[in-house]
N, C-alpha and C positions, 0 to 999 in steps of 0.2 A: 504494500500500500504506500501510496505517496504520503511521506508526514510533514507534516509543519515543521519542525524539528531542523528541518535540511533547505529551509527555506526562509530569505529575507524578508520578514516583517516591518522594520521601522519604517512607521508615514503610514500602515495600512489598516483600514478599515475591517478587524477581524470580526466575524461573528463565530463564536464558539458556542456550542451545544452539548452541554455539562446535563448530569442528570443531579440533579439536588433535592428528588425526591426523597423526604426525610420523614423519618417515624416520627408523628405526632399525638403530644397527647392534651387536651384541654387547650387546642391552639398553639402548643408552644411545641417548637423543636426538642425530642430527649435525643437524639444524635446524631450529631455532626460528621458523620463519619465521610459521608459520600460528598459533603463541600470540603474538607480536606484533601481530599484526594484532588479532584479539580484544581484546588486552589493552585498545586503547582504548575499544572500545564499553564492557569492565567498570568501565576505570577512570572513565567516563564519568556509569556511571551509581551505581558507587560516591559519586564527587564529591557527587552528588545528593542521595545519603540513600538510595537503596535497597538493599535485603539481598540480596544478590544469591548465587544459587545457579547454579551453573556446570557444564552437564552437556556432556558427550563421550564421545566413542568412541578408542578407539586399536588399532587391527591388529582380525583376525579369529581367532577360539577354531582353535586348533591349528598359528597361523604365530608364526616368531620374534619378529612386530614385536605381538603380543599384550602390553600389559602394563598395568599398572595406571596410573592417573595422579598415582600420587607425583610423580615426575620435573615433569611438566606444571605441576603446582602453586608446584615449586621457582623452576621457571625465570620463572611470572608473581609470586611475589612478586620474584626478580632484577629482574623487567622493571619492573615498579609501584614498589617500595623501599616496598612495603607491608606489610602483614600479609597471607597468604592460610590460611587454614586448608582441611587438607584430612581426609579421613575417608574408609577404604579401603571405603565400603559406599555402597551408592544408594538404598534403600527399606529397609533394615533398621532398628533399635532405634536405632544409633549417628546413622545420616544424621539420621535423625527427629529426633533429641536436639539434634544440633549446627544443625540447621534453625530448631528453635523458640528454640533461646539468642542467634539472631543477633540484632546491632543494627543499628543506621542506619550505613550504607557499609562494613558488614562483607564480607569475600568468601569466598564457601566452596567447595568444589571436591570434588562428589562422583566416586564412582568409575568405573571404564570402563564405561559403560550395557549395552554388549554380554556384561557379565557375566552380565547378565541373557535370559533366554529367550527372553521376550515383544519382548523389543526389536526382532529381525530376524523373529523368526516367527508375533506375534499377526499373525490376520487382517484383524484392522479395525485395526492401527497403535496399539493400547493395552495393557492388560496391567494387570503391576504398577505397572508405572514412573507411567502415567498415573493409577489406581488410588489409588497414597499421596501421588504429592506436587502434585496438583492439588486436593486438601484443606487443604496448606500453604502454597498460592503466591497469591498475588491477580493476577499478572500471567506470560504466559511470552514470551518472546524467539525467536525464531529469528535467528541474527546469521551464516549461509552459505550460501550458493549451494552451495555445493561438495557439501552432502548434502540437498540442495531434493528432487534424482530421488530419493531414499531414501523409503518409504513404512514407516517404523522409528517404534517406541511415540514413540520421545525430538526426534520432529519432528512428526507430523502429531496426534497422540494428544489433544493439549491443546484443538485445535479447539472441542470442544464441550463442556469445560467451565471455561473461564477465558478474559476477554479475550487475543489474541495481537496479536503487533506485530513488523516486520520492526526489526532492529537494525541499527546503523550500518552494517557493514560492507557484509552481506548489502543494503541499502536502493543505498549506492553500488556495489554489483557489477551489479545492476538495470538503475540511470540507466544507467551505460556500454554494455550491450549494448543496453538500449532505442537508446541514438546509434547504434551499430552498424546495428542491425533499421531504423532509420530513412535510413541513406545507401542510396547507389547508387555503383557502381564503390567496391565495395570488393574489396581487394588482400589474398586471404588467404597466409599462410607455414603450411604444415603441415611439421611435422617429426615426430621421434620413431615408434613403428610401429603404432598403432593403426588401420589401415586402415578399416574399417569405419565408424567414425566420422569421417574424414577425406571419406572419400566421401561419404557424406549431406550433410553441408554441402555439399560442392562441389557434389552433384547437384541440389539447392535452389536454389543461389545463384545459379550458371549457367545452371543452366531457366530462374530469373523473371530473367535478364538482369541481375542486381544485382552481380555480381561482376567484379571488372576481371580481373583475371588470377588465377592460382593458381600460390604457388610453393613447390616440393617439396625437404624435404633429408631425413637420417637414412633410417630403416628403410623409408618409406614410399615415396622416391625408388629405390630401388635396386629396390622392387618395381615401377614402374612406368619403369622405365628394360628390366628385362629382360621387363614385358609388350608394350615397344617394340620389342623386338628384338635388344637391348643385348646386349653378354657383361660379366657380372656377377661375372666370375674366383670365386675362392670365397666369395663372396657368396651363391652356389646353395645350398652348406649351410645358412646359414645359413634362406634362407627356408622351407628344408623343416623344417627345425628348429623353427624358429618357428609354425610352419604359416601363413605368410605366401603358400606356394607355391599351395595351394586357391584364393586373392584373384586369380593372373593373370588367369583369364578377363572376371570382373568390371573388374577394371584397364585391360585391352583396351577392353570396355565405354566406357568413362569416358573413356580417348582418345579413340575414336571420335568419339565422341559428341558431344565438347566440344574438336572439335579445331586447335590453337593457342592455346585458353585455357588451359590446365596446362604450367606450364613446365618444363620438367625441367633437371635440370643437363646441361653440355657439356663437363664435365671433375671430376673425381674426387680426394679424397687417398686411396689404398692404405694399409692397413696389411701392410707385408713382414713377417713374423718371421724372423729368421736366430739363427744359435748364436754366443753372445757366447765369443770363446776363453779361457775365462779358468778358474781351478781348479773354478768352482760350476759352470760349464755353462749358465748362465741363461738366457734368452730375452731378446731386447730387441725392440724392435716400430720398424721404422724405415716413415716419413712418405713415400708416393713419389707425386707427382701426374703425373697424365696423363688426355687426351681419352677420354671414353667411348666413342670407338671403336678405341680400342687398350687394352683392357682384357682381361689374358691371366690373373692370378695378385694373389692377394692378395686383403683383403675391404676392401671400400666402408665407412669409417670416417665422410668429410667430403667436403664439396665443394671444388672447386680454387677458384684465383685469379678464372681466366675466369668461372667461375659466381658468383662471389663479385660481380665488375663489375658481373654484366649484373643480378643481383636487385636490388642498391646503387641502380641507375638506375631499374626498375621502381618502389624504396619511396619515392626523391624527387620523383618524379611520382604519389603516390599522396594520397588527403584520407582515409581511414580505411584502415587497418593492422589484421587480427586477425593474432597468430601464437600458435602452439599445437605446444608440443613441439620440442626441440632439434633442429639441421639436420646435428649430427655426432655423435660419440660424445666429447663435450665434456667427459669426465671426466678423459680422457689430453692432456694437452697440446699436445703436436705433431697434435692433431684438434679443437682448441679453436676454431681458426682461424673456419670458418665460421659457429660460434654466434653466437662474441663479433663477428664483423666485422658480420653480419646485426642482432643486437641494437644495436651501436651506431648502424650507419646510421639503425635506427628513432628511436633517442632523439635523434638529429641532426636527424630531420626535422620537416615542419610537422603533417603527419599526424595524426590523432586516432587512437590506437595500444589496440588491447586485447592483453593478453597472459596469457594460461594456460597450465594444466598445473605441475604438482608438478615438475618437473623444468626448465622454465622457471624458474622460482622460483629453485633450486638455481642454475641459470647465471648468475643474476643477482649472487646471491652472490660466486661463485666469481672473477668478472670486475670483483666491486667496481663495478655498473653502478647507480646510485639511481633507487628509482621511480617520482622525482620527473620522469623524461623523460620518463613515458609517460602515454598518456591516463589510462589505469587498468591497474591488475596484479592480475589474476584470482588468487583462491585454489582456483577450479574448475578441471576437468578435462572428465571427463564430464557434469557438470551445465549446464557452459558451451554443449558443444558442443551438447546435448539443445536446450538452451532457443536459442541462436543455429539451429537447425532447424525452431522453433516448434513445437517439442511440449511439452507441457503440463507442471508440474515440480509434483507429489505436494505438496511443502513451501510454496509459493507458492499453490497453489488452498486449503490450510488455510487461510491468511489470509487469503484473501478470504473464505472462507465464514463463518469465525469475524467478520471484523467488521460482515456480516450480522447472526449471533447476538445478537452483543453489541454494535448500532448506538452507543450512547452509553453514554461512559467518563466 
């Protein structure tokens, strides 16, 4: 891919396309993770002399996590100790104004894109957005993987009428899964419950033989523990709840099919809830491990000890590592166990490690874990797992076509 990186900026009008979609809670940012990451590519090419224009999305029109990117703006001049200016509009009077007043390394941070209509709904991936401010830009950026599968105005739109360029991040989220797509016997960790996309990987990787084992924790294990036969104590709620319960058949499938390659756990942490005696009445949630075959009450939070050993042994015998999605419900302590013991073995080991998922990310945090251990630390999710599948990602085919278009810069 063509990068920014290899390319004279100062005097130019960059528009860079950062994903700063951030877990929110009661309106407020709880983590920064993914404008960190961005910030370097902006600070980067701020350093340089370019004027760089900073487009993102945050939540979806009618959820809580909906909001403007004030906040986003705050936290990169916190992170930079620079100037950021921001402006509550995207293609209107005000954007336009503050676009054309920048100077050499100035940073400007227009509004949530998806304010806009055209963004998620034009047909061909343009609009307005594409429309005004590819009249104002000499150069556009894409700098994530995370929104590549998004076929949205404020990613693929620019194609065909301004040079495009992969940006740092998005450039190194690439290289690592390229190593990835390039080994043999790799040792994938699924956690968290997205099933359907856990399966495609594993149905790929284990057909073409490339996959050494497969290890399962979180929501995903518990559904393929009870398509094994397993009792699931009140775990069963849950998966009907979830509509995880629809996935058995296909899950059965997958054992079969692929059978002793998918590892499941051999032992369990329970969450019990019992009545704390006390004037409130409270609830307290107590930790109870035991073997997946004495599994009578309680719901599947975390993996036990035993399961903890034998993945531990599996990842030091392992030359490339993906893990995707937490192996417990690692928010409550007493179920932390299994994320954090799994993630640390990785950063202990020799492995070339990728790791994704937005809630990954969060565990990393939580555990104080740098990531600096690992090979690479994905800010994708579903883009990740798309493209480690070998289907094709909407944001990445722009730029190659576009530097088709526009062979020499």
């Amino acid at each position: 891919m063509r990068r920014i990186a290899n390319h004279k900026v100062k005097g130019k009008r960059v528009l860079v396309r950062v994903d700063f979609n951030c877990p929110v809670e009661n309106g407020q940012i709880t983590s920064d993770v993914r404008i960190r990451a961005h910030a370097e590519t902006i600070k980067d090419l701020s350093e340089r002399g370019a004027r760089v224009i900073v487009l993102s999305h945050q939540g979806r029109k009618g959820r809580d996590d909906f909001l403007n990117l004030e906040q986003h703006a705050k936290r990169l001049h916190d992170i930079l100790k620079k100037d950021v200016i921001f402006v509550d509009d995207v293609v209107g009077k005000r954007a336009i104004h503050a676009i054309e007043k920048l100077e050499n390394g100035q940073i400007l941070v227009l509004d949530n894109v998806r304010n806009m209509h055209c963004e998620t709904e034009h047909p061909d991936g343009q609009g307005e957005i594409v429309y005004h401010l590819s009249s104002l830009a000499d150069y556009f950026v894409l700098d994530a993987l995370s929104v590549a599968h998004r076929k949205h105005s404020s990613i693929v739109g620019f194609k065909d009428k301004i040079p495009c360029f992969a940006g740092n991040v998005l450039a190194a989220e690439v290289d690592a899964v390229d190593k990835i797509k390039k080994g043999t016997d790799v040792t994938f960790i699924f956690g968290g419950s997205k099933a359907n996309d856990s399966f495609a990987v594993m149905d790929k990787w284990l057909s073409e033989g490339r996959a050494k084992e497969i290890l399962v924790g979180g929501a995903l294990s518990v559904l393929l523990l009870y398509a094994n036969g397993h009792s699931i104590g009140d775990s069963i709620d849950y998966l009907k709840d979830s509509g995880l319960e629809e996935k058995v058949p296909a899950a059965k499938q997958m054992l079969e099919k692929f059978d002793g390659k998918i590892v499941l756990p051999v032992d369990v942490g329970l969450s019990i809830k019992k009545e704390r005696l006390d004037l409130e009445n409270e609830t307290r949630i107590e930790r109870q491990e035991c073997d997946v075959e004495n599994v009578k009450e309680g719901q599947i939070w975390d993996i036990g000890e035993k399961t903890i050993e034998r993945y531990k042994e599996v990842i030091n015998n392992s030359h490339f590592i993906v893990l995707n999605g937490p192996i417990g419900v690692y928010e409550v302590d007493d179920f932390s166990k299994g994320t954090k013991a799994i993630l640390e073995a990785i950063a202990n080991c020799d492995a070339f490690s990728l790791l994704g998922g937005g809630h990954t990310l969060a565990a990393l945090e939580k555990f104080n874990i740098d990531k600096k251990y690992f090979g690479y630390v994905s800010l994708s999710g579903k883009a990740l797992i798309k493209y480690l599948c070998g289907k094709e990602l909407v944001g990445l085919l722009a730029l190659e076509e576009n530097e088709k278009k526009f062979p020499s810069i």
